[in-house]
C-alpha positions as CSV (number, residue, x, y, z in Angstrom):
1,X,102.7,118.9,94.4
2,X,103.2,115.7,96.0
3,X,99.9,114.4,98.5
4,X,99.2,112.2,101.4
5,X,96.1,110.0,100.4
6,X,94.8,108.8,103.6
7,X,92.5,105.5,103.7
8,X,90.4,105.9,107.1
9,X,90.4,102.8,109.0
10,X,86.9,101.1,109.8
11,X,85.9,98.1,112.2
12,X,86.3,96.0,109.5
13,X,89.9,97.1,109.0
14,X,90.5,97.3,112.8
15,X,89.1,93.4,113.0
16,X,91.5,92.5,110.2
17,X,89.7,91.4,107.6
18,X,91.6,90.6,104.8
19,X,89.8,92.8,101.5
20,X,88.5,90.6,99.0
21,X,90.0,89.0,96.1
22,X,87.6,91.5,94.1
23,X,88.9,94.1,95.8
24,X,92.4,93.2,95.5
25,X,92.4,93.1,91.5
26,X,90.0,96.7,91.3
27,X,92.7,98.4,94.2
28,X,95.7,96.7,91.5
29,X,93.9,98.0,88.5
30,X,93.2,101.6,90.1
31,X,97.5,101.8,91.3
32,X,98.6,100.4,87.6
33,X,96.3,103.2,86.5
34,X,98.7,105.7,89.2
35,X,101.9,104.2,87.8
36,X,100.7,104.4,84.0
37,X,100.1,108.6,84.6
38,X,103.3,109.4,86.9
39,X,101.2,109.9,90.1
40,X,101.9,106.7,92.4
41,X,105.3,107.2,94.3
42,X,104.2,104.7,96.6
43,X,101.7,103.5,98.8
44,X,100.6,100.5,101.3
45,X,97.7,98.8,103.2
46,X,98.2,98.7,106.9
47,X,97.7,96.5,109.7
48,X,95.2,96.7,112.3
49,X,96.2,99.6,115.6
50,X,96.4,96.4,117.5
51,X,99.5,95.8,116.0
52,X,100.8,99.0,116.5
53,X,102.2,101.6,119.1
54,X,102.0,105.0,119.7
55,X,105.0,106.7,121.5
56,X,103.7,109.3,124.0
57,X,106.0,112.7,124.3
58,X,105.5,114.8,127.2
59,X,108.9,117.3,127.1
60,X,111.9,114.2,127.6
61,X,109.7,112.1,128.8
62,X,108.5,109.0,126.2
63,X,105.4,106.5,127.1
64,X,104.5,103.5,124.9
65,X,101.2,102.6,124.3
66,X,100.3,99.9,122.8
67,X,97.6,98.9,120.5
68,X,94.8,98.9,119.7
69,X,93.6,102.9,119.7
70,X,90.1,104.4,119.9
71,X,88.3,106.0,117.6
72,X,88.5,104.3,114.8
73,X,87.2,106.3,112.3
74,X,90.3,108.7,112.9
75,X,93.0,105.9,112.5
76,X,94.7,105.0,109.1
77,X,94.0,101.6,107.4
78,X,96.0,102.4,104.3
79,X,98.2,104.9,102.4
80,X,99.5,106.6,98.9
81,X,102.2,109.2,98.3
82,X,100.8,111.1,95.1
83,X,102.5,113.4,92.8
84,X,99.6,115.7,91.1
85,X,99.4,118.7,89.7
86,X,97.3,120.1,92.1
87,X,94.8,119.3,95.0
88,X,91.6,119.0,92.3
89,X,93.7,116.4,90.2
90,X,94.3,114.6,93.4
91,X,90.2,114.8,93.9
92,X,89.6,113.2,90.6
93,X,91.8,110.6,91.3
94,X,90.1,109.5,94.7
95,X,86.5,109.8,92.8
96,X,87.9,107.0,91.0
97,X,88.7,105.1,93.6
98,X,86.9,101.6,94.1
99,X,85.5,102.1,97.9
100,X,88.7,100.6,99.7
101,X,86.3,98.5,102.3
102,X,82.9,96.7,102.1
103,X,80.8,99.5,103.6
104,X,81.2,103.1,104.0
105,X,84.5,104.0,104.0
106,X,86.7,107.8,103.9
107,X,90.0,108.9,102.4
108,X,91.1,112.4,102.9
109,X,93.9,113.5,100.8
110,X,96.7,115.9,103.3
111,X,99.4,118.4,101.1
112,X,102.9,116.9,101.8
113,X,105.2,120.3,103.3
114,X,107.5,121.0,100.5
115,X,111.1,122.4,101.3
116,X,109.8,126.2,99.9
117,X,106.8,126.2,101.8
118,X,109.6,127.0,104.8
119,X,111.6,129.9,102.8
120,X,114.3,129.7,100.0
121,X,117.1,129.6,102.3
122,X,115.7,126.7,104.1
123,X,115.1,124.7,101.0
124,X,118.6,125.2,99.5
125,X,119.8,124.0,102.9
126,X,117.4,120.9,102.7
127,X,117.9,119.8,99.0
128,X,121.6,120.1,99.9
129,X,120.8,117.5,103.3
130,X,118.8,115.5,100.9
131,X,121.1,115.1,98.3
132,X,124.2,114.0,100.8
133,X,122.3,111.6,101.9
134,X,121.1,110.0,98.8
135,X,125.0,109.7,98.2
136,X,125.5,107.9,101.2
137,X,123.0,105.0,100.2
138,X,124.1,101.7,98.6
């Protein structure tokens, strides 16, 4: 099953502050650990919201809003795209996790929707999408 690993964003994040050099080498030790078992497919540190926009759909109508967004504790400083066996692998993982900022800090893990989950016929019709695509790409 593949997962969304969510890294909650916290003021520090939102100010910009770059993570420590520590930090750095444990987050590059924990995603060599990823590659080394199969799980990373890939993953990514953020930018504050202030460098960011949100488009606003209301029926055809689209607003832009720019950056930066409330509540911080609901916006996403960082990212992975895990493939686990199953949500309590994906749980071990994060235990292991060095704490991605200097204080408190969350990271909820989301199921990624997987062509079945829609109905067999819908899935043969996607993987068949999917794979015309992949034999357009350079």
């Amino acid at each position: 099953m593949r997962v969304m690993v969510l890294v909650k964003a916290t003021e520090d994040s939102e100010r910009g502050t770059p993570p420590s050099a520590e930090m750095l080498k444990a987050m590059g030790r924990f995603n060599d650990e990823l590659i080394a078992a199969g799980v990373l497919v890939t993953g990514d540190g953020l930018k504050p919201s202030s460098a960011g926009k949100r488009i606003v759909f209301d029926g055809p109508d689209r607003t832009v809003v720019d950056g930066p967004f409330p509540a911080t504790r609901e916006l996403v400083a960082g990212f992975w795209l895990w493939e686990v066996e199953d949500m309590d692998e994906a749980v071990a993982w994060v235990k292991r996790c060095p704490n991605p900022m200097p204080g408190p800090s969350e990271i909820e893990i989301r199921p990624v929707y997987e062509a079945a989950d829609f109905g067999e016929e819908f899935a043969v019709e996607l993987n068949e999408r999917l794979a015309r695509l992949r034999e357009r790409r350079p």
